[in-house]
N, C-alpha and C positions, 0 to 999 in steps of 0.2 A: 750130716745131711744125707738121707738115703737116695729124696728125690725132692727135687726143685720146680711147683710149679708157677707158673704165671698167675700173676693176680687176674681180678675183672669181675671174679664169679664166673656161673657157669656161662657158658654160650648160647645164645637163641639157635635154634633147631638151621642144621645145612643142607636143603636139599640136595639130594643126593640121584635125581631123576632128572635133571635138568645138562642142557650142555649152556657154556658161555654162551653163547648168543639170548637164550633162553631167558636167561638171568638177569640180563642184561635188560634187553629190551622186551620180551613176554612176561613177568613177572613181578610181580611186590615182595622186597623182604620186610621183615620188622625193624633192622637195622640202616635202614636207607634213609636218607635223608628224603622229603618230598620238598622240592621246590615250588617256591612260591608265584614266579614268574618265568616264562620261557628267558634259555638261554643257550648260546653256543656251545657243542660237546667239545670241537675242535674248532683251529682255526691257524691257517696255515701261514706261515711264519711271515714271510718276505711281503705278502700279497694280502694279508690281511683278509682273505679268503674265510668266509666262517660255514660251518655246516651243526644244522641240529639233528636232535634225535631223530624229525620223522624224516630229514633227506638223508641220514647214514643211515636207517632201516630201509629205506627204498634203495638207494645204492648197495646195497650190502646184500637186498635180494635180486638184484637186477646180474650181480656179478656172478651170483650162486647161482642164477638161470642160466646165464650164458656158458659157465664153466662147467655144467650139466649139459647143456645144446654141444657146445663143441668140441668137449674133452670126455662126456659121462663121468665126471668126478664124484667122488660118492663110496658108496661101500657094494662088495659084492660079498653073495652068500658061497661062504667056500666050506661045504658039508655042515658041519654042527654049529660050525662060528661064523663070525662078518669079518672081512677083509677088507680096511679102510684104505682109500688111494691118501698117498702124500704129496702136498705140497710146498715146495721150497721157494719162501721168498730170499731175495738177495739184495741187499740194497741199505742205502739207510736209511732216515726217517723219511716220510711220506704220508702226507694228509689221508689219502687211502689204504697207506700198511694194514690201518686197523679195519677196515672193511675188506680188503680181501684174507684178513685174518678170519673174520668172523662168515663170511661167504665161505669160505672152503668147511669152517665146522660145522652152518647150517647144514650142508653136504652128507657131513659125517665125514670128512675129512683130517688126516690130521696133519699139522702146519709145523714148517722145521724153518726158524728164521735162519742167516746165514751172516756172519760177519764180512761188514762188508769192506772191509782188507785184507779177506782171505785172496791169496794168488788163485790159480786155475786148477793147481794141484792138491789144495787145501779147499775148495771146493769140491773139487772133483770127489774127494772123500768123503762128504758129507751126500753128494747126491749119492754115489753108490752105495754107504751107508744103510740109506733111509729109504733105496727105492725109488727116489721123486719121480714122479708121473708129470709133473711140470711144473717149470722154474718160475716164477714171475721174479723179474728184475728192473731195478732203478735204470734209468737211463745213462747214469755215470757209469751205471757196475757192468752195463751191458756190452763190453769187448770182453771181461774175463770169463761171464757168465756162458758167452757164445761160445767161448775154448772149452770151460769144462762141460757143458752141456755135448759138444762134440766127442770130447774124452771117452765120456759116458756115454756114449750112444744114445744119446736123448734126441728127438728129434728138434731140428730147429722149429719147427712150427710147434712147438711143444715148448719154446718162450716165449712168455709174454712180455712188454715193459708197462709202467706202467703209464706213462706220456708218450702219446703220436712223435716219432722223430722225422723231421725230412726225407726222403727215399732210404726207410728202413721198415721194412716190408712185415714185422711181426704186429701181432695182434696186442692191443693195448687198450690197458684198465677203462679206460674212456670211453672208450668205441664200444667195449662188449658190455659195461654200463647200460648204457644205449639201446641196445641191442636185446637185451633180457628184460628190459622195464618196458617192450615191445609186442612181448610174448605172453604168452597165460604163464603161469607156472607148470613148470616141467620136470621139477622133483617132487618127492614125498619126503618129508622134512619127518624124521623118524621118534620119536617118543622113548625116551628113556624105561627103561623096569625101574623099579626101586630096587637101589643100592648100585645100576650098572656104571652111574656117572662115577663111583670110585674105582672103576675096571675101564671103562671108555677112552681110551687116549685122546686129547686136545692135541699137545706137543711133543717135539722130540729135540731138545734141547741140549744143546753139545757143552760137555764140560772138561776140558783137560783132567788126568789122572797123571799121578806120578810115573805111570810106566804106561808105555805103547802110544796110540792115536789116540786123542780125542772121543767121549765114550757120548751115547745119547743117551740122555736123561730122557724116562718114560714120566710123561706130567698128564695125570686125568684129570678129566672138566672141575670132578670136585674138590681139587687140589686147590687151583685158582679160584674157584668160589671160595670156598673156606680159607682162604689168605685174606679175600678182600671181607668175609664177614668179622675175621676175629679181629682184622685192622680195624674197622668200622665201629666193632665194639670197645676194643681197647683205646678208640681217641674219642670215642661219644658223640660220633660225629653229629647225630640225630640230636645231643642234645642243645638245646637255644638258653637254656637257664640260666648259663655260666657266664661271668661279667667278659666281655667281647675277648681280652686278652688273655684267657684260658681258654677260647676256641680254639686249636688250633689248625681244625681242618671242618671249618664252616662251611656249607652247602653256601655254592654259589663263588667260593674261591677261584682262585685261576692260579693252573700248574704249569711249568715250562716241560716240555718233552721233549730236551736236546741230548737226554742219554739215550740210546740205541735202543729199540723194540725189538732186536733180535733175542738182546741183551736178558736174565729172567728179571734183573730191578727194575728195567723199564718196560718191560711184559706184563709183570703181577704188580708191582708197586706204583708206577706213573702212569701205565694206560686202564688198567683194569680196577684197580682200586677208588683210583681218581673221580673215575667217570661213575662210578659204582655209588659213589658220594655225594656226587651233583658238582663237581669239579668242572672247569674248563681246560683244556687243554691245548698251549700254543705247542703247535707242530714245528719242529727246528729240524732241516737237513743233516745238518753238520754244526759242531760248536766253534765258536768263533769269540774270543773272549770277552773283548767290547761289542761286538754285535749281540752276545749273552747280556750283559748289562744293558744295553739298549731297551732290549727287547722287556727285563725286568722294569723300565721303567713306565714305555713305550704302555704295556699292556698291563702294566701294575699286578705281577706277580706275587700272591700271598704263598705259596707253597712250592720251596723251591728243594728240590732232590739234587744233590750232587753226588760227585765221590771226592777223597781227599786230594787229586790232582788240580781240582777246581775249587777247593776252598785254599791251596795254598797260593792261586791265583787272587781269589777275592781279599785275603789279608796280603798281598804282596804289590799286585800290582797298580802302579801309580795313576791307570786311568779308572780306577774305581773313585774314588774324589771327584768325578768327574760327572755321577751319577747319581741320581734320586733313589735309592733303597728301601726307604721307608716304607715299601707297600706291604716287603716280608713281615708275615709272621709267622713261619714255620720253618727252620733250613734243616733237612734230613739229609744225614753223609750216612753212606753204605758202600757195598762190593771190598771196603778195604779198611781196618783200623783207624781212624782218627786220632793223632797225638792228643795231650792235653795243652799242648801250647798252642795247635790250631785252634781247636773249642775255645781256648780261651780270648785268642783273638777274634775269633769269629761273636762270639758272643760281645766282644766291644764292638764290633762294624755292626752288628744290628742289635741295640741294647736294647730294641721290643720286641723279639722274636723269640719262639724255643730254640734251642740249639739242641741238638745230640744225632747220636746216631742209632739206629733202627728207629725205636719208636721209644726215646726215653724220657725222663720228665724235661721239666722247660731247660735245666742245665743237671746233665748228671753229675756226677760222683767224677773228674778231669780222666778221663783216659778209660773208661768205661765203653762197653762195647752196646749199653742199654740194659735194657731187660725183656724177660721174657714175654709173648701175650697170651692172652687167655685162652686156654685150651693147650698152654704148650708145657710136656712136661720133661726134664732134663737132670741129669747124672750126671755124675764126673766122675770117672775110675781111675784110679790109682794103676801103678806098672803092677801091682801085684793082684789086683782085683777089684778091692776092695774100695767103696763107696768112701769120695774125699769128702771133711766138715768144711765149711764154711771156711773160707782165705784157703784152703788146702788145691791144688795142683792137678788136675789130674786129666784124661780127655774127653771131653762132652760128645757126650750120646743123646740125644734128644729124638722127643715121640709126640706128634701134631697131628691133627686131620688133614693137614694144608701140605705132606710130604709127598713126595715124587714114589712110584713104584718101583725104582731100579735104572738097573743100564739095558739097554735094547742088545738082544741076542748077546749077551756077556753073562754069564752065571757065574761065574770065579769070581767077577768085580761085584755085582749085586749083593753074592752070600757077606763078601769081605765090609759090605757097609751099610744096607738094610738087611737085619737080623726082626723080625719078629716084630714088626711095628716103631721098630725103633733106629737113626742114623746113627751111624759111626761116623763124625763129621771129622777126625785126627784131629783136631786146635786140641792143645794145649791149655788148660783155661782156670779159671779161678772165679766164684760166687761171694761177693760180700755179702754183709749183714741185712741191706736191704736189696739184694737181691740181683746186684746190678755183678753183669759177666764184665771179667777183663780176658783178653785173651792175651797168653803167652809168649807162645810159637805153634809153628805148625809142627804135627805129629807128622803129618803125612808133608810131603816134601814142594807141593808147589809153590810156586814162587807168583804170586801176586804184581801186576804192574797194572798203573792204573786203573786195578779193578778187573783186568783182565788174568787167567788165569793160565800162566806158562807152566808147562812140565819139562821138567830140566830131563828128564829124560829122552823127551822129544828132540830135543838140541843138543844132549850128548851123542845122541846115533844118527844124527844131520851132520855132529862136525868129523864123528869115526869116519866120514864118507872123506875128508878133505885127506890129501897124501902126507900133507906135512904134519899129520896128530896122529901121538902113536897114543895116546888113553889122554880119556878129558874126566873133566867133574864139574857140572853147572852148579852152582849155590845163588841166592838171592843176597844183594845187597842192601840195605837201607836206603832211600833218597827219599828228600821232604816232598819232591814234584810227583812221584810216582811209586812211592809209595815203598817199590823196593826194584830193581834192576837187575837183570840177567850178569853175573859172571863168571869166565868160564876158566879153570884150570886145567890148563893144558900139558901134557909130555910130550916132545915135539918128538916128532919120528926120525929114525937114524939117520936118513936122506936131508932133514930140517937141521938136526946134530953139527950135521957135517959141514954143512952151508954156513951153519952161526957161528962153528969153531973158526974157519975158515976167516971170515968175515963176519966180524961181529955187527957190522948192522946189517947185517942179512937179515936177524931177530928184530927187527921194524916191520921190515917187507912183510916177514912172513905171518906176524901179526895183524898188519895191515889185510892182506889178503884173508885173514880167519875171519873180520870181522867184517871188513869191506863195505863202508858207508854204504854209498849209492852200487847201482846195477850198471856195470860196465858192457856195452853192445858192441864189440867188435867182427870186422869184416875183413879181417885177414886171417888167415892160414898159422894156425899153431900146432904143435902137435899134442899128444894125449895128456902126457902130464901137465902140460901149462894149462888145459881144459879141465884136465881134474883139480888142480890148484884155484880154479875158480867158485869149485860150489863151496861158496859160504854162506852164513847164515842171513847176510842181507838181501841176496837173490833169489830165496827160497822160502823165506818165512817173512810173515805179516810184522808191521813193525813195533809191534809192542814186543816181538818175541825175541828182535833185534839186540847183538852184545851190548854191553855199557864197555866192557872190557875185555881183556886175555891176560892172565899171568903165565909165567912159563914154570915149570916144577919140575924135579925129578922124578918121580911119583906121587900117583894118586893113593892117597891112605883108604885100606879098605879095610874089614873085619873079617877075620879065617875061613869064613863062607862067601870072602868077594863084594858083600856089600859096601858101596862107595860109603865112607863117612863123612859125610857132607857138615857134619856141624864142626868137624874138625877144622875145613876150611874155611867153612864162612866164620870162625874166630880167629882163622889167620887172616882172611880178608880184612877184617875189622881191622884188626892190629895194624898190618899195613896201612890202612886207609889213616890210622890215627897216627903214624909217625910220617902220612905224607910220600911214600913210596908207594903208593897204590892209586891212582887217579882215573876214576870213572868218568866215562862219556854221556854228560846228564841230557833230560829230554824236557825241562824246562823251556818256554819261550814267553818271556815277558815281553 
């Protein structure tokens, strides 16, 4: 196998002068669905609120006005090149995410969504990171957004939320709505060159790396276009020919969008794809398991996206019985492997539905990661070089029109993984006969929870801060809820030594404090070491990034140049975990 490409034939032509907004609503592609009758784009979850295309192009320019009137957001000419302002949303879903997404990029803008259980700290990184010229934030997320916005030196009138709150004095989505659909237009909405939308940034999308912070992914407009044209090609969405139960992303469907927009699956795949198709889209805040199943009934959801924390709820949990399903006929699992025992259950709860993950046929090949789509072409090399055959092992490197250009201000991380038109994604992988990837392991070392993406090195220099660890080693665990879980091997420090030898349940306490459930707020007087024994990883990191566990070790196994061998442990973990001495703290809630 030298190179593996995606079926479809070739691709209808990707404008490449155009930005998302453009595309979107200025524009006809060949591959778009034309509807037959008006219908809602979105429609917000709780309140049954709906909006079409021409009130989210009016909103959408009304917001772009006003954030031109009262911010000048936009681009400025700095010598030979343009200098785009950024802006950072915070929050989670939001019936207007997707318009002030798409108003800061009429702009010329580019937009950094922001997970919204980042602490203030974990924020604060990302605004500095990126610059942000100004935050717009959820009204939930708006106490941490206001710390880090102050961290940063950002001005508070330089957040917005995006709902009027009672005597809370910032400017909000609503109001400046209003306010710009008031005015003439007050920018100049800029015209692409041919070929700049593959150089233009849209977004700056933060992806954990196995070493250091958090990196931002540089994603130009034609990125996102050309994901949603090759999706659109590879499921035919245009075509009506095919007997109803081989549609499986018919114009006029309805999609749920309770996975996060910050997120890129629900970025390019649930909101831009969707709508791209003639989809509908129910707006959900937060997921809610039975409020999820509600909602599939309630609004009769034909196309539904999860990840595998959520399919192992819909084969598991007893108030699914409870519920009409039958409207699916598409369930697409992504951001994380899918077992073949979930697919196989999944495809018994909905025996009229395709099942797979990415974009595979109606049931692939059980434990399949899918296949590739048209226009995508992929290698898998061996530790020695050399191009793997078919069943053979090796790490996929894959080369698309729909790829990101890099990491922002990182050139050591960029060379190490776009080489030449082509990702070094480290999985571990294998191609069968028709075509369909399995994947391995990870070459490169993150650790996956639901879908979210933890770097054990982030958490091993989190817990080097705690007094009681003298060397750690995070490895990922397996669990069917989340896909795999943080845990950490610890060497406790001579001072922890002392204490355990001393008293042997001292080694509770002091594991307890490594991982420290909840956030302890105390108002009395300790001194420095008891303050330092406090920073653990549940006060300071978001909760996916949260232990499952602590083992205690003598040493941490490394190789002659120092590097941790992390597969060493995660096969002592296993081991452990299979005779029962190893017990992880699951994040399950049925």
């Amino acid at each position: 196998m030298a190179e593996l490409r995606g079926d479809g034939g070739p691709l209808p032509a990707i404008p490449d002068h155009l930005t998302i907004p453009q595309f979107l609503f200025d524009s006809h592609h060949p591959s778009r669905p034309v509807l037959k009758s008006p219908q809602p784009w979105l429609i917000e979850e709780l309140t049954g609120r709906e909006l079409g295309s021409d009130e989210l192009r009016a909103r959408t320019f009304g917001l772009a006005n006003s954030l031109k009137i009262r911010w000048n957001i936009g681009e400025d000419d700095v010598g030979p090149s343009i200098s785009p302002y950024l802006v950072c949303i915070f929050g989670p879903n939001h019936i207007d995410y997707p318009v002030a997404i798409w108003a800061s990029l009429r702009l010329g803008a580019i937009v950094s969504g922001a997970n919204p259980a980042y602490t203030a700290d974990e924020l604060l990184y990302q605004l500095t990171t990126t610059k942000a010229r100004l935050l717009i934030a959820h009204p939930v997320s708006l106490p941490v957004a206001l710390e880090a916005a102050r961290l940063a030196g950002l001005s508070q009138e330089n957040v917005v939320i995006f709902d009027a709150m009672p005597g809370i004095p910032h400017a909000n989505i609503q109001d400046l709505i209003a306010l710009g659909l008031e005015h003439t237009q007050q920018f100049v909405e800029r015209r692409l060159k041919p070929g700049e939308g593959k150089r233009k940034l849209a977004f700056l999308s933060f992806s954990s790396g196995t070493t250091g912070r958090p990196k931002a992914v540089m994603i130009p407009h034609h990125s996102v276009i050309a994901n949603a044209v090759q999706m659109a090609h590879w499921t035919q969405a245009k075509d009506e020919s095919k007997p109803r139960e081989f549609q499986r992303y018919k114009a006029g469907g309805r999609g749920l969008a309770v996975l996060p927009f910050y997120h890129i699956y629900g970025l390019l795949i649930i909101l831009h794809f969707h709508l791209f198709i003639g989809h509908t889209l129910v707006v959900a805040e937060k997921f809610s398991f039975e409020r999820f199943l509600d909602d599939i009934q309630r609004y009769g959801i034909t196309n539904l996206c999860v990840v595998p924390p959520m399919a192992v709820l819909l084969c598991k949990h007893p108030a699914v019985k409870n519920y009409d399903l039958s409207s699916v006929r598409m369930l697409m699992s992504a951001a994380a492997p899918l077992s073949a025992e979930l697919t196989n259950r999944l495809s018994e709860l909905f025996p009229n539905a395709w099942i797979g993950q990415a974009y595979d046929r109606r049931l692939g090949s059980l434990g399949s990661g899918g296949v590739l789509l048209p226009g995508c072409t992929a290698r898998v090399v061996k530790p020695d070089g050399s191009l793997a055959k078919l069943g053979e092992t090796g790490e996929l490197i894959v080369s698309s029109p729909s790829i990101a250009l890099g990491y922002l201000n990182n050139r050591e991380a960029t060379a190490e993984t776009f080489k030449d038109g082509w990702v070094v994604t480290g999985d571990e992988v294998y191609f069968n006969e028709r075509k369909e990837i399995f994947v391995v392991d990870r070459i490169k070392e993150l650790i996956k929870v639901r879908g979210f993406q933890v770097p054990p090195a982030e958490l091993e220099g989190h817990l080097l801060d705690h007094p009681d660890v003298g060397d750690v080693c995070v490895v990922g665990m397996p669990d069917e809820y989340s896909g795999e879980l943080p845990l950490a091997f610890v060497v406790p420090s001579s001072d922890a030594q002392a204490r355990m030898k001393a008293d042997p349940a001292a080694a509770a306490t002091i594991r307890a404090a490594i991982m420290k459930v909840r956030t302890v707020i105390s108002t009395s007087v300790r001194c420095m070491a008891e303050r330092g024994r406090e920073q653990h990883v549940a006060d300071h990191k978001t909760r996916y990034k949260h232990l499952a566990g602590v083992e205690f070790v003598e040493a941490i196994p490394k190789n002659p140049s120092g590097k941790l061998l992390r597969r060493v442990l995660r096969n002592r973990a296993k081991a452990l975990h299979k005779r029962g001495e190893l017990v992880l703290k699951t994040r399950a809630k049925l």
